[in-house]
KEDO-312718 format. One record per residue (C-alpha): y, z, x; residue in one letter; residue number from 1. Coordinates in steps of 0.05 Angstrom, whole numbers. Layout:
! residues N
Y,Z,X,A,NUM
...
! end
This chain:
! residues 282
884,-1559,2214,X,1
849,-1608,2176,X,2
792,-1642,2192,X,3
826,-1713,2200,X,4
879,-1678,2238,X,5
831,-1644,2279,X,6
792,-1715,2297,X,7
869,-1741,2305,X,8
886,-1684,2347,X,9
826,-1695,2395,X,10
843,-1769,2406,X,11
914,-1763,2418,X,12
907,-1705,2469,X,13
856,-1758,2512,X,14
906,-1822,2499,X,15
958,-1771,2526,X,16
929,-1738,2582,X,17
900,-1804,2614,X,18
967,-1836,2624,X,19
1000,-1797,2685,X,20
940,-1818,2721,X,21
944,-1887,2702,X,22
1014,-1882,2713,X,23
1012,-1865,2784,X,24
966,-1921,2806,X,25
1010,-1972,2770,X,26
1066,-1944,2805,X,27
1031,-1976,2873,X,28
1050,-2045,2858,X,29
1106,-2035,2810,X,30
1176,-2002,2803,X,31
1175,-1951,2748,X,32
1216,-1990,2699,X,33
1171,-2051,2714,X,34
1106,-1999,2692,X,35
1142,-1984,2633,X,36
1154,-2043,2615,X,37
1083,-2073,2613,X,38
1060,-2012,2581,X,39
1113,-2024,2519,X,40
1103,-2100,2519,X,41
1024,-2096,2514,X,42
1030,-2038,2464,X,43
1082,-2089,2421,X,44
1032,-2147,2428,X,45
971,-2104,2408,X,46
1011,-2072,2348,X,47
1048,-2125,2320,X,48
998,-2165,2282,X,49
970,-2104,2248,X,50
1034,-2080,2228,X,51
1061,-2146,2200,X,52
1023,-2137,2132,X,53
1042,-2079,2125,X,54
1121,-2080,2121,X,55
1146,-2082,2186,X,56
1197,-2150,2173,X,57
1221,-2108,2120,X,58
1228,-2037,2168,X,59
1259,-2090,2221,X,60
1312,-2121,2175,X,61
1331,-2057,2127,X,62
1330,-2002,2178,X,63
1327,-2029,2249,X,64
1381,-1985,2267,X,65
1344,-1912,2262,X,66
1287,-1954,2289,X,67
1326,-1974,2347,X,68
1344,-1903,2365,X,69
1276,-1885,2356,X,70
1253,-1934,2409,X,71
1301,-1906,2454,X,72
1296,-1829,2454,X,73
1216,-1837,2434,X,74
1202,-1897,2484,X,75
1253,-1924,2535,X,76
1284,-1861,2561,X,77
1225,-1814,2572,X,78
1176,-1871,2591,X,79
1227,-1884,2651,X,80
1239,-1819,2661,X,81
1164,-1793,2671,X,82
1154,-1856,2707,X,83
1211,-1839,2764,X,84
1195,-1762,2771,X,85
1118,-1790,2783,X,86
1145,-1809,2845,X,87
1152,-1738,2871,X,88
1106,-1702,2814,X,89
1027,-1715,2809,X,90
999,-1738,2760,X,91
968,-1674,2737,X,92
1028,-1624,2745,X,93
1063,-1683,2700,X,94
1013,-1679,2645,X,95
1027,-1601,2652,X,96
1105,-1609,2648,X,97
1105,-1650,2588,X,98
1055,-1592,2555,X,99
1137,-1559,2541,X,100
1151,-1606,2482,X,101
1127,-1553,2437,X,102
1176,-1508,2456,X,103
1236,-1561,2450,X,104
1210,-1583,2385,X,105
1217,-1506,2361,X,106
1283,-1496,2397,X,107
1308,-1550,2353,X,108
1275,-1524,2285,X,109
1321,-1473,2296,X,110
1381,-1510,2283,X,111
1367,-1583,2261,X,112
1319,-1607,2207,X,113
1271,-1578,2163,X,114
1247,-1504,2194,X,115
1165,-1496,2188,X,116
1136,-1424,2174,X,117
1090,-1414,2232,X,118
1041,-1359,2226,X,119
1041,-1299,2288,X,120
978,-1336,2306,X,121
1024,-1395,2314,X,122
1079,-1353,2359,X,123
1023,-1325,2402,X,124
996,-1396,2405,X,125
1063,-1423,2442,X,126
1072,-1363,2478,X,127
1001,-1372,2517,X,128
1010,-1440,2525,X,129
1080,-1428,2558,X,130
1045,-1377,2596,X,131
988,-1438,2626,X,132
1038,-1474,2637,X,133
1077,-1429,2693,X,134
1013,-1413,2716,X,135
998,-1486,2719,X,136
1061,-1498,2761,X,137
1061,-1444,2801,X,138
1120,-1407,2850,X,139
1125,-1481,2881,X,140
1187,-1525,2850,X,141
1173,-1608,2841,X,142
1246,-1615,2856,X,143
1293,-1666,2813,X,144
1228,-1698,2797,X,145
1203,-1638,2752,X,146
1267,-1647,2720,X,147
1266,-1707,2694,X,148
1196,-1694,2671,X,149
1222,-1641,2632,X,150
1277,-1684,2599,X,151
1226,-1739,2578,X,152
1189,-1681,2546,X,153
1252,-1650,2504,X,154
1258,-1737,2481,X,155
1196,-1723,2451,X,156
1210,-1665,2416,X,157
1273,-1698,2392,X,158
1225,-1773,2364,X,159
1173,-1719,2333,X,160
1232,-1693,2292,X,161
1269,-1764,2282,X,162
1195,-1796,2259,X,163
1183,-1739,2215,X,164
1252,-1738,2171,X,165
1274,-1811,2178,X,166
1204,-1852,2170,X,167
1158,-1801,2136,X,168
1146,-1862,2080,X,169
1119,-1905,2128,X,170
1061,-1926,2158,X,171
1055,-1896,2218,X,172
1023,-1957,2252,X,173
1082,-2001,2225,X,174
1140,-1959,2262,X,175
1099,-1949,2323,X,176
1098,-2030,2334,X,177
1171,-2037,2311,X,178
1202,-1990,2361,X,179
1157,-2014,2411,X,180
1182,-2088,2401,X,181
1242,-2060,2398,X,182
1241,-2025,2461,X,183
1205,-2081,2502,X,184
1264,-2137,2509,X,185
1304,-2095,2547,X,186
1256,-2060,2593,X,187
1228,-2126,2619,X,188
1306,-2148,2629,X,189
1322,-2090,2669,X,190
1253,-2091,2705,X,191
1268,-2166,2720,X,192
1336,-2155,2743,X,193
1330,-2089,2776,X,194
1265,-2077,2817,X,195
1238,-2117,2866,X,196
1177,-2170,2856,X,197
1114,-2131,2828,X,198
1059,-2128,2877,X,199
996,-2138,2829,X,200
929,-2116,2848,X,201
865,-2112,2811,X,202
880,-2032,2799,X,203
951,-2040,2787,X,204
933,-2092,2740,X,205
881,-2043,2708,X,206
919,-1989,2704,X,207
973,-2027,2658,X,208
924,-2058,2613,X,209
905,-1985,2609,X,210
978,-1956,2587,X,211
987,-2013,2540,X,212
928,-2026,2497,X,213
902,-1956,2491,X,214
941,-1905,2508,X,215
1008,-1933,2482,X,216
984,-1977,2428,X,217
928,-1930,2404,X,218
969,-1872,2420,X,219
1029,-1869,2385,X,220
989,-1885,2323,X,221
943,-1837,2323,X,222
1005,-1784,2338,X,223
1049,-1809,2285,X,224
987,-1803,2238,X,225
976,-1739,2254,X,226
1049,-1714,2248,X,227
1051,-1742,2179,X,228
989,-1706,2165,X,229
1000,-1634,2202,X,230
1082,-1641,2211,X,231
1115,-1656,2277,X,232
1111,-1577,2307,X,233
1037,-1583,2298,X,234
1029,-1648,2328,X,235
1068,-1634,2380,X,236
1021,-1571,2406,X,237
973,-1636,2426,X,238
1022,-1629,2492,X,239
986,-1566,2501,X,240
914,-1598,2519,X,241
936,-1663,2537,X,242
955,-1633,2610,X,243
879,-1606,2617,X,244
857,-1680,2616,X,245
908,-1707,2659,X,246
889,-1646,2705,X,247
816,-1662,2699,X,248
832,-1732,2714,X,249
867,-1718,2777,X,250
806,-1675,2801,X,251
749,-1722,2785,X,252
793,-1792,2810,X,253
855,-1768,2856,X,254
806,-1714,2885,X,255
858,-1663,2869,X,256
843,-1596,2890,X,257
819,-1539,2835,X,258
841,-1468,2840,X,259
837,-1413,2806,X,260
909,-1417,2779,X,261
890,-1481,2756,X,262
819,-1449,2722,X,263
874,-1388,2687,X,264
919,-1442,2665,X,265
870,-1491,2628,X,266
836,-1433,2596,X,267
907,-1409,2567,X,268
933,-1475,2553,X,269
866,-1486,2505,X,270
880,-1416,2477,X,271
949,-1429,2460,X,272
933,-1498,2423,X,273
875,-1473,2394,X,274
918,-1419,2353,X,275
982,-1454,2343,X,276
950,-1513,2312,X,277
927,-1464,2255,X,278
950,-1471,2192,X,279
984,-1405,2150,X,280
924,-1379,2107,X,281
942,-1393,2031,X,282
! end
């Protein structure tokens, strides 16, 4: 991995670890498609006038239709769905969940889009990484929540793909604020017409502020960056470490408890991205 890759690697995997924490507290004052959709709409707001220079009338009036399906499989569907099995799942053993993208994202390769040589180091990567993650979960089922954790995660894989093939030509910064904008009208319609009236505290208020401008805003950039720099398999190992720092965030803030199975299945997890974000020697 390169070195901008590597710095891009590092900041995604905290953007996307913090969030299922964040998530969780929001969820005390809001419905989940109400959290979503103050994560998207400050994420638009935050986006927008950066990415207006740089092409994004033009992306919204010549292709807003692969943009728009973007915004739904990369955005609306799995931001909803993580945000409804969070309230069954914690907010660590969510960050764990989503640490299967990987897997979807090679599942697809298989069959759909352009396949990447991985090296064994690669393979070995994703199979310790799999490996931390059933450690991670355990013998003990999250029920339907776990689920629909796990179908938010196979979105992903499917955006990682769609971002790499249909906007590679494009700054990633620019398509990050148009599917968000695209994405946002709709959420805050259902939210409005669906959920009952938000309870806002100081944290809830927070923890939104927190989704929006940093870890949606900042974090889809610095993701797309880096899978127009390493290619979307590569990015998507980042969903290998991302789960130790929404695990380390449920220990140090939700006083969740640490176990050895949770010790085994951080050290894999690290193991697994640390060799499947290699690149082949030349």
């Amino acid at each position: 991995m390169s070195r901008r890759g590597l710095v891009l690697f590092l900041i995604t995997c905290v953007l996307w670890g913090v969030p299922y924490l964040l998530i969780s507290v929001a969820l005390e004052g809001l419905g989940p498609v109400g959290v979503v959709a103050g994560r998207v709409a400050l994420g638009a707001l935050v986006l927008l006038p950066l990415a207006w220079r740089r092409g994004l009338p033009r992306l919204l009036r010549e292709r807003w239709r692969p943009l728009a399906l973007l915004a739904v499989v990369e955005v609306a569907v799995p931001f909803t769905l993580i945000a409804v099995g969070e309230r069954t799942v914690s907010s660590g053993l969510a960050g764990v969940l989503i640490a299967t993208e990987p897997l979807f994202v090679l599942a697809l390769g298989l069959f759909w889009g352009e396949r990447e040589r991985l090296t064994r180091g690669a393979w070995a990567g994703v199979a310790l990484g799999f490996l931390g993650v059933v450690v991670l979960l355990g013998v003990a089922g999250a029920g339907a929540g776990a689920l629909l954790i796990l179908a938010a995660s196979a979105c992903y894989a499917v955006g990682a793909i769609l971002m790499h093939r249909l906007f590679h030509d494009l700054p990633p910064l620019t398509v990050s604020a148009g599917m968000l904008a695209l994405a946002a009208g709709p959420l805050l319609a259902v939210a409005a017409l669906t959920e009952p009236e938000p309870q806002l505290t100081t944290r809830v208020v927070l923890a939104v502020l927190g989704l929006g401008v940093a870890c949606t805003a900042g974090g889809f950039t610095a993701f797309f960056a880096l899978i127009a720099i390493e290619g979307p398999a590569r990015a998507a190992f980042i969903t290998y470490v991302a789960p130790v720092v929404a695990v380390a965030a449920g220990v140090l803030l939700l006083s969740e408890p640490v176990t050895a199975r949770t010790i085994i299945g951080t050290v894999l997890i690290l193991a697994g991205a640390a060799l499947a974000a290699r690149r082949p020697a030349a």
